[in-house]
C-alpha positions as a Markdown table, in Angstrom:
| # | Residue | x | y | z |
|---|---|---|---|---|
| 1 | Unk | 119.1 | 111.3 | -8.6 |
| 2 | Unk | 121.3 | 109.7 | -11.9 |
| 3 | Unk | 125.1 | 109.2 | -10.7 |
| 4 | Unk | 127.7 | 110.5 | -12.9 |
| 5 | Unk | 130.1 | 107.7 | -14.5 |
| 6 | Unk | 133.0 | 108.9 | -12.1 |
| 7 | Unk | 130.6 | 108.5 | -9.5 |
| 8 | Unk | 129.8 | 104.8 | -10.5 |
| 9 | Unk | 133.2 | 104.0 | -11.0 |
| 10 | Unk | 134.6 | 104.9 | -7.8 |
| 11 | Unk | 131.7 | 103.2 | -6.0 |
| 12 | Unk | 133.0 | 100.1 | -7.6 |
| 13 | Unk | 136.7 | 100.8 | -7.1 |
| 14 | Unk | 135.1 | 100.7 | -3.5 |
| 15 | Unk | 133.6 | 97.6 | -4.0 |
| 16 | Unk | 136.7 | 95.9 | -5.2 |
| 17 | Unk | 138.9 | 97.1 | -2.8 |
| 18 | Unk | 136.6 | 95.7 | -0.1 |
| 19 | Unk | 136.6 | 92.9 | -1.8 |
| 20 | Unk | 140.4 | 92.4 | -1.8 |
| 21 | Unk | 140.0 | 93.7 | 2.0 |
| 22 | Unk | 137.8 | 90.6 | 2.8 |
| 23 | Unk | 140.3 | 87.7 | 0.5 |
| 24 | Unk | 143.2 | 89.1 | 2.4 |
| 25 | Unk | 141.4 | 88.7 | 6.1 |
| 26 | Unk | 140.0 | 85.2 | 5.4 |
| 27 | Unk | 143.5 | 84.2 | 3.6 |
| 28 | Unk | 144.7 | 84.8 | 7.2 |
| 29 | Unk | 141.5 | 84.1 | 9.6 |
| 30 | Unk | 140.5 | 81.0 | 7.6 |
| 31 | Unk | 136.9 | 80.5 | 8.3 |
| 32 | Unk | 135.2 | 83.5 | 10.2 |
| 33 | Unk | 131.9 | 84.1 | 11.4 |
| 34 | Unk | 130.3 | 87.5 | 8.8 |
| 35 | Unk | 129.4 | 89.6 | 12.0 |
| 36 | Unk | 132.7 | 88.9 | 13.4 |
| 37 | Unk | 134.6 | 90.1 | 10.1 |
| 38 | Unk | 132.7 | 93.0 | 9.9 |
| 39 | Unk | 133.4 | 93.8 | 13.2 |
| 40 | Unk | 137.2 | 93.5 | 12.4 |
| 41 | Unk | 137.0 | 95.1 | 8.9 |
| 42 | Unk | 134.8 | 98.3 | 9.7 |
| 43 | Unk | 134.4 | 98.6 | 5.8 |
| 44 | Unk | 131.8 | 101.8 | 5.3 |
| 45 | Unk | 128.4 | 101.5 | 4.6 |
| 46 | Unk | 127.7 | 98.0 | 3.0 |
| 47 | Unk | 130.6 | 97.5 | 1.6 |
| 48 | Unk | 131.3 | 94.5 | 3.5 |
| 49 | Unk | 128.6 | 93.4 | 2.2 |
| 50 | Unk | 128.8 | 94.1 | -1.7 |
| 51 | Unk | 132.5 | 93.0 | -1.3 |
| 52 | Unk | 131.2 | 89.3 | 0.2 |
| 53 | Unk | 128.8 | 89.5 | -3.0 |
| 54 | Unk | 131.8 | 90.7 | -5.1 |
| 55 | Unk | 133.8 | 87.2 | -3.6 |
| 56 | Unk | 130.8 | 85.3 | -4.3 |
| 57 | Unk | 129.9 | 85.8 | -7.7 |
| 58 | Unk | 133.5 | 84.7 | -8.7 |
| 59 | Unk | 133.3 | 81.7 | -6.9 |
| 60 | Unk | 136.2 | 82.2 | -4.3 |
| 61 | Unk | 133.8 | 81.9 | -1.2 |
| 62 | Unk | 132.3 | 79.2 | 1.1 |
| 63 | Unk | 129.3 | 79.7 | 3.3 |
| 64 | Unk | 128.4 | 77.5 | 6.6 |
| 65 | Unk | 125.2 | 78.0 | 8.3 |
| 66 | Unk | 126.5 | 77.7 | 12.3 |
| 67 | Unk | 123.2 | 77.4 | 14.4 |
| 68 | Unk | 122.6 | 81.4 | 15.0 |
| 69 | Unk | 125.3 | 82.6 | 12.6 |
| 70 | Unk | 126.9 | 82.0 | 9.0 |
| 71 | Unk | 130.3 | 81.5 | 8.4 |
| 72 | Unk | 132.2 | 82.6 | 5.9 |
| 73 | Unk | 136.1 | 81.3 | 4.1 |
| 74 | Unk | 137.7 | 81.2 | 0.9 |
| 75 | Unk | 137.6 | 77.9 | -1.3 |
């Protein structure tokens, strides 16, 4: 099923408010396991997600691999 253009854009209005969701809780948590931000974020569906993509394809994030986890915090 096509999604209108209103549709589109308020899916990423969603995206970017995640986004600014997740900058403001690592600006304050520093570095954060993902699960555990999640946890603490709630964000619906995979926004939590797409936001963390949002972060990293502007270049503001930092990933550590952490023997069974990955970490997460802003450059």
């Amino acid at each position: 099923m096509a999604r209108t253009i209103k549709e589109v854009k308020g899916i990423q209005e969603q995206i970017i408010e995640s986004a600014g969701t997740i900058y403001n809780y690592l600006n304050t948590k520093g570095e954060v396991s993902i699960n555990k931000m999640k946890k603490d974020l709630s964000l619906a569906d995979n926004f939590a997600e797409m936001g963390l993509g949002w972060l990293s394809r502007e270049d503001k994030l930092e990933y550590t691999q952490k023997a069974k986890s990955v970490t997460v915090k802003l450059r």
